[in-house]
C-alpha positions in Angstrom: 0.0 0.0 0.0 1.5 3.6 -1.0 0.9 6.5 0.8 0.5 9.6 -0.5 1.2 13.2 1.3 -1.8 15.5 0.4 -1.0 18.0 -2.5 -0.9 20.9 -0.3 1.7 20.2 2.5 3.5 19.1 -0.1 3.8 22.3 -1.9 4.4 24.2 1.0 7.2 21.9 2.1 8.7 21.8 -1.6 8.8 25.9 -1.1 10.7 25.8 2.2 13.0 23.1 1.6 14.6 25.0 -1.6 14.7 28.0 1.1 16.5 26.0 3.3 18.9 24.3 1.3 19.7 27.7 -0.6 20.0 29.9 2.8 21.9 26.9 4.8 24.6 25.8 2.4 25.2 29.5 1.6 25.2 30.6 5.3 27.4 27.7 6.4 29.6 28.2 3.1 30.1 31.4 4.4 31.6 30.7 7.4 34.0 28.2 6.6 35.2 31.0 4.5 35.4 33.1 7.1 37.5 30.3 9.3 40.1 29.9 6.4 40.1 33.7 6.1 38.7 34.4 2.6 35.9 37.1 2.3 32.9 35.6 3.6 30.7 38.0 2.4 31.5 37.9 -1.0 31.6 33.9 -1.0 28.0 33.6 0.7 27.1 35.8 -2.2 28.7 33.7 -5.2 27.3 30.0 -3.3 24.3 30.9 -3.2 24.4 31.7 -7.0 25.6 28.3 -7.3 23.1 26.3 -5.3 20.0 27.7 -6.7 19.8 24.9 -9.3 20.8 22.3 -6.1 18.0 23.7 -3.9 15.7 23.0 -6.7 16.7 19.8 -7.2 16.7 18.7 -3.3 13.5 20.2 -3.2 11.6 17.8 -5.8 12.9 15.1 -4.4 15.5 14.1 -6.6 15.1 14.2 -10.4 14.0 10.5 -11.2 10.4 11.3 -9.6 9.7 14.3 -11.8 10.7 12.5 -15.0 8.3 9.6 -13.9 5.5 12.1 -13.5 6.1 13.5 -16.9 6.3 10.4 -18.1 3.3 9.1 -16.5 1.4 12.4 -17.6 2.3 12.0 -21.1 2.2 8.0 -21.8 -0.5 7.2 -19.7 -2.9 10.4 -19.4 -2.5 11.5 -16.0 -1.9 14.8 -17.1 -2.8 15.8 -13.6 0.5 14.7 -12.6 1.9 16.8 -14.7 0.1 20.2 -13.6 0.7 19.1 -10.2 4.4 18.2 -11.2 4.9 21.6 -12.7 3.3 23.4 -9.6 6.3 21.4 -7.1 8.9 22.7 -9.5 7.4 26.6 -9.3 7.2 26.2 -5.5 10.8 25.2 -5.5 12.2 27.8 -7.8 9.8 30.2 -5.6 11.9 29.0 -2.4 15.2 29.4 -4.1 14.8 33.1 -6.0 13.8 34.2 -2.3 16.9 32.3 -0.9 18.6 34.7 -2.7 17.4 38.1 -2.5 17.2 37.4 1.0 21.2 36.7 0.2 21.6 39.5 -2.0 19.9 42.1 0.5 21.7 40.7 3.4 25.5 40.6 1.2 24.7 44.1 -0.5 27.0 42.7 -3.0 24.8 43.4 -5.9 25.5 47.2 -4.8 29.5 47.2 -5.8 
């Protein structure tokens, strides 16, 4: 028997996760930068950059799962699971752009 989280948690949760992944590994990043005395600043500012497409990915669930929805959406009809597919990966990229203006605003290194 498979059990399946209701739609809506799982939105919400898609949303914070890509939030969390984004803000922690940058944050974090940050201050082993700061313990081997590079600019930490400047190199929460470029990770987070790089682990926008990460937090997106951690947030889905992995990449196999969306394919298999697509999949399943086109072959078989559900295209259900693909709206509902598509709505996951919006949440995520929702979570990770404010990831990083909360970054950005918080760097100020889009002001140099």
């Amino acid at each position: 028997m498979e059990f399946k989280e209701p739609f809506m948690s799982t939105f919400i949760q898609s949303y914070f996760i890509a939030l969390g992944v984004l803000l922690g590994g940058a944050l974090i990043g940050g201050l082993g930068a700061f313990m081997s005395e590079q600019p930490p600043l400047a190199t929460i500012f470029r990770l987070a950059g790089k682990l926008k497409i990460w937090a997106l990915v951690a947030a889905i669930g992995g990449t196999f799962d969306a394919f298999y929805s697509f999949e399943r959406g086109i072959f078989l009809g559900q295209t259900k699971d693909i709206f509902k597919q598509f709505l996951l990966i919006i949440s995520a990229m929702g979570g990770a752009q404010t990831g990083w203006k909360i970054i950005e605003w918080f760097t100020q290194e889009h002001l140099t």
